[in-house]
C-alpha positions as CSV (number, residue, x, y, z in Angstrom):
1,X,2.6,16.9,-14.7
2,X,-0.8,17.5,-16.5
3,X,-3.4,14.7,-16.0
4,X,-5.1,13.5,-18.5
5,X,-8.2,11.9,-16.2
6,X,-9.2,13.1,-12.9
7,X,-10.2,10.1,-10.6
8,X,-14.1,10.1,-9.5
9,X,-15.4,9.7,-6.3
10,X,-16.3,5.8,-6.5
11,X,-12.5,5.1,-8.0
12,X,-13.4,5.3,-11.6
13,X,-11.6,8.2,-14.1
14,X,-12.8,9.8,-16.3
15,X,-10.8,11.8,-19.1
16,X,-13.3,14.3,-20.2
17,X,-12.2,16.2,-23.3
18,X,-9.5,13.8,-24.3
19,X,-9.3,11.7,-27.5
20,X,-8.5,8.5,-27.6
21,X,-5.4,9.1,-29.7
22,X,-4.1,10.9,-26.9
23,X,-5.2,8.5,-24.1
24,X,-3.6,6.1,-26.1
25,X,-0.3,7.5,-26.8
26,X,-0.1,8.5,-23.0
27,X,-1.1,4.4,-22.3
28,X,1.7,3.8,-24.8
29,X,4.4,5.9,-22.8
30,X,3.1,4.4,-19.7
31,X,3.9,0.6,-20.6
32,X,7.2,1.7,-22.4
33,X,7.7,2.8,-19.0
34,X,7.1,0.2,-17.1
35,X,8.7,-2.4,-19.5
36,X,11.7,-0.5,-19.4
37,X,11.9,-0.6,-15.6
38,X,11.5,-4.3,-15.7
39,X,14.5,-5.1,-18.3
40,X,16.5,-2.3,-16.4
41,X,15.7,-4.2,-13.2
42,X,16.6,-7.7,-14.9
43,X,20.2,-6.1,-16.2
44,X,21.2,-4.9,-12.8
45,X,20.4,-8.3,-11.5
46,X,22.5,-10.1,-14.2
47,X,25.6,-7.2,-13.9
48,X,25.3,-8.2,-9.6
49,X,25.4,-11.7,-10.3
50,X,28.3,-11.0,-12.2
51,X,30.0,-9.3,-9.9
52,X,29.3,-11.4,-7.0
53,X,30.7,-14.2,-9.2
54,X,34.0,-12.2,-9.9
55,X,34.3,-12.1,-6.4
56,X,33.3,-8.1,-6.4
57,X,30.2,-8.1,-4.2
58,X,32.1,-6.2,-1.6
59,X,32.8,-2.9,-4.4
60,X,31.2,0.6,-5.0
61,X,29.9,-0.7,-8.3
62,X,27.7,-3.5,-6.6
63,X,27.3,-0.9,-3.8
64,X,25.7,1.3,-6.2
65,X,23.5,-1.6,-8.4
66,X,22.2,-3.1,-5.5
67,X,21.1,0.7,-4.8
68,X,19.5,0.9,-8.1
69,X,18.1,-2.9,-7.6
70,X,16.6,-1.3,-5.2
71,X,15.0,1.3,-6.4
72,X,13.4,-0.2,-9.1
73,X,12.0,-2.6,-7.3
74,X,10.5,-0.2,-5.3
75,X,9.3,1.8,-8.7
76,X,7.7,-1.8,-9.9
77,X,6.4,-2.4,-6.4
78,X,3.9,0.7,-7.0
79,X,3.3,0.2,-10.4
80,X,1.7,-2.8,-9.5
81,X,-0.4,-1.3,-6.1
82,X,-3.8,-1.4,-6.2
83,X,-5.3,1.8,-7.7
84,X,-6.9,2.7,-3.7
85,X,-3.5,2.3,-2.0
86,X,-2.3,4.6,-4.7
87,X,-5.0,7.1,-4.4
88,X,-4.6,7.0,-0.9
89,X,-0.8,7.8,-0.6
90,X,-1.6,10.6,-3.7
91,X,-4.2,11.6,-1.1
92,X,-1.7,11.9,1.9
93,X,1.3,13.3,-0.1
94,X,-1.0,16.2,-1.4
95,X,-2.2,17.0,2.1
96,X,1.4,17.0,3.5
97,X,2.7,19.1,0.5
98,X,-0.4,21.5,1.2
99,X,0.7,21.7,4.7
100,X,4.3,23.0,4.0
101,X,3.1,25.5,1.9
């Protein structure tokens, strides 16, 4: 992925060289994004509530949402971290992919 800002030393960004038309188009694609997450995270929950209803809680197709629930839970869960716990783990991962090379 190409960044569009580079994070500064005191936790700000800057995006030197970018517009604002294309800062906010990227914003844009970002909360599209994350909305979609949320309503996808809202349908699984309706489809398993269905299916526990049904009496189907116990099938690979509630096996397999409950996965996804899940996952995008997890997905929303660092959306919403504050920016240092993110820069931190971005921080770590680089390190450890650095490492293996």
């Amino acid at each position: 992925m190409e960044r569009l800002t580079k994070r500064l030393p005191g936790g700000e960004y800057e995006a030197a060289g970018r517009g604002e038309a294309e800062l906010l188009a990227a914003l844009g694609r970002y909360e599209d994004q994350y909305e979609s997450i949320e309503l996808e995270l809202e349908l699984v929950k309706l489809n398993l509530k269905d299916l526990s209803a049904a009496g189907k809680a116990r099938s690979a197709t509630y096996a397999t949402l409950a996965g996804s629930r899940f996952m995008l839970e997890d997905m929303l869960k660092r959306l919403q971290e504050p920016a240092e716990e993110v820069s931190r783990r971005l921080e770590a991962l680089r390190r450890e992919t650095a490492d293996k090379e």
